[in-house]
N, C-alpha and C positions, 0 to 999 in steps of 0.2 A: 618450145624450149628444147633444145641438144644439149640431153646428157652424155653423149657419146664419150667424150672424152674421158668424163668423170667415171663412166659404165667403167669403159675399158682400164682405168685405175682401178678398181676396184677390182675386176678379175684379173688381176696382174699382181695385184697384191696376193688373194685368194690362192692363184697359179703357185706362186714361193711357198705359199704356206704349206700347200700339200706336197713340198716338192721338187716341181716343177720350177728351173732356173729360166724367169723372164729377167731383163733387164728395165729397172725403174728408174726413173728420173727423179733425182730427191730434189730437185727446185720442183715445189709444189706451188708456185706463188699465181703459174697461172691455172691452178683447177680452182672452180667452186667445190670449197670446201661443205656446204650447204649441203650441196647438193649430194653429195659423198655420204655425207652426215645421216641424210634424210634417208638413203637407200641400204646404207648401214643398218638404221636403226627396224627399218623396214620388213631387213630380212635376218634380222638379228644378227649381224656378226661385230658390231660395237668391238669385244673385246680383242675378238683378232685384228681391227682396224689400227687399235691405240694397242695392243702389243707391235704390229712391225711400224707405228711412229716412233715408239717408245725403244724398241731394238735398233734401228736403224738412226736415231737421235736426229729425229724431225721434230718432236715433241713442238722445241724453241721455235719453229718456224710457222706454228701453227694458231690460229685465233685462240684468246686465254681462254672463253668461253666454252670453246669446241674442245679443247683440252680438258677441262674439268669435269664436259660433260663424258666424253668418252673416258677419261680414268675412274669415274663414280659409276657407270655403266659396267667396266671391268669390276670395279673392288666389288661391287652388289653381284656381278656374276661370282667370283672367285667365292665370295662367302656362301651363297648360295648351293655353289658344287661343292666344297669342304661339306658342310651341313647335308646334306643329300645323298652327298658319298658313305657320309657316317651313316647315317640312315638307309641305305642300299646294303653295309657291312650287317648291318646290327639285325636284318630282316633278313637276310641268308644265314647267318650262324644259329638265328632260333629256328629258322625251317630244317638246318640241319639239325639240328637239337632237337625237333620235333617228331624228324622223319617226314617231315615234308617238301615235295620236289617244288621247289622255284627257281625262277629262270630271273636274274635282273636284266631290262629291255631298255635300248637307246641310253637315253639322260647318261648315267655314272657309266658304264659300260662305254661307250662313245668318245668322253669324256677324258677317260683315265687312260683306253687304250687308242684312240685314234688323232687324238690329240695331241696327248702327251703332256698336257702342263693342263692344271686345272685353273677352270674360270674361263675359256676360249671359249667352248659350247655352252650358250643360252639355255637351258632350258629349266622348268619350275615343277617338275612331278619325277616321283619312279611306277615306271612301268613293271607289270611281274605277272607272268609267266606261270601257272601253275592249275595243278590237274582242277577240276571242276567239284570233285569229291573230297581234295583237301581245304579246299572254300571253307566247309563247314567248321572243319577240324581250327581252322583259327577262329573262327568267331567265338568259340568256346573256352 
């Protein structure tokens, strides 16, 4: 089975996103979308997939199913990073409040600045950063 074509859709999209001006073909009628789908979902980038369908207005040109699933993959991303964002705010302002050094890692960090729009980066935890001897100080 040759995903080549599909692969190479997918870093061409990926390429714009960071960026990097590829030129894409918006008749998508001959990729498997499946299989897009499937490598998407794989290496989680779902919501940047269905953000530049959804900017680029392919949406309509797309299976209804593969659309719903890729916009409900974004909305559960988007809520997720709201929610986690707030929760990366709310655990730095009491470490400051505490006098304790924490670092927020990846997840919101990645997110808010390398992104740019919440909900594009998957991810379900925060990482943090912090001395070995304040460990204690919050369990308390």
């Amino acid at each position: 089975m040759n995903n080549l074509k599909e692969s190479k859709y997918l870093f061409d999209i990926l390429y714009n996103f960071l960026g990097i001006n590829v030129e894409l073909d918006k008749n998508i009628s001959s990729l498997n979308l499946e299989k897009i789908l499937y490598q998407a979902t794989l290496h989680r980038i779902t919501p940047v997939i269905y953000h530049y369908f959804f900017n680029e207005n392919i949406t309509s040109k797309i299976n209804n199913n593969i659309y719903k699933l890729l916009k409900t993959q974004y909305d559960i991303s988007s809520y997720r990073d709201r929610m986690l964002s707030n929760e990366a705010h709310e655990i730095c302002r009491y470490a400051k409040k505490t006098d304790v050094d924490a670092m927020i890692l990846k997840g919101p960090i990645l997110s808010n600045y390398l992104y740019n729009q919440q909900g594009l980066r998957m991810y379900g935890d925060i990482d943090i950063l912090m001395n070995r001897e304040d460990l204690s100080k919050e369990r308390n």
